[in-house]
N, C-alpha and C positions, 0 to 999 in steps of 0.2 A: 721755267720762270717761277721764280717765289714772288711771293705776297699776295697780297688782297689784292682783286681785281677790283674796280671803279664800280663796274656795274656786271651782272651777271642775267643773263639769260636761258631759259630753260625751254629745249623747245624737245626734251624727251618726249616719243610719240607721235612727232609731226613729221612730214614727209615731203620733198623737195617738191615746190619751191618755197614752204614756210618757212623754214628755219632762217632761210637770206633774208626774207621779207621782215621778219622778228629781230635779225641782227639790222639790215636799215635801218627801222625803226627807231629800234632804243640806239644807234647813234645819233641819230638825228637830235636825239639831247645827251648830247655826251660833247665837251671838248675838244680842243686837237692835248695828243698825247695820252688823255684817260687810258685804261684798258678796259675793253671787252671780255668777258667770259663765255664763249657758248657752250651750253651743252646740249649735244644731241644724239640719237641713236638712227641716224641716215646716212647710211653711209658717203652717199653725194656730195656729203658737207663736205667732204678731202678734193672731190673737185669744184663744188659751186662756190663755195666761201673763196678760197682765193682768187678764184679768176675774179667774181665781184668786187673784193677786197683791192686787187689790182687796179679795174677798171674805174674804181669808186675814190682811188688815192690812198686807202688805208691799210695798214703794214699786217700779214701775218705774222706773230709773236711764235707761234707754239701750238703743235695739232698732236694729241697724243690718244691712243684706245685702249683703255682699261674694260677690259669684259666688254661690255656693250654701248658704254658710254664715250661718246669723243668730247672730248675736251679742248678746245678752241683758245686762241688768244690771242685779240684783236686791238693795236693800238689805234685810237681815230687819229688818222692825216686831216689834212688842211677842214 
């Protein structure tokens, strides 16, 4: 996905379940449609973030690992 994401989150260093709890979060003020940015080096994000994402209404975009960092992209649902 190109472009600037709406809002972006760094949760480099943190370790399941924060990275979910930092992405809830900062949706909680985000729109429907915005995009989400995460970044993080857990690798759990590739299972916890979607199934949340699922659960929670909101669309995975885009999960990609350059060296140690994942890269997230989260549109907010309803």
């Amino acid at each position: 996905m190109t472009g600037a994401p709406d809002r972006t989150v760094d949760a480099l260093g943190t370790w399941c379940p924060v990275p979910v709890s930092m992405v809830r979060r900062a949706l909680t003020r985000m729109s429907p449609g915005e995009v989400l940015e995460l970044l993080a080096d857990d690798p759990m994000v590739f299972l916890d973030v979607p199934a949340w994402c699922h659960d929670a209404g909101h669309e995975v975009l885009s999960m990609e690992q350059r060296r140690d960092v994942i890269t997230t992209r989260i549109r907010v649902g309803r």
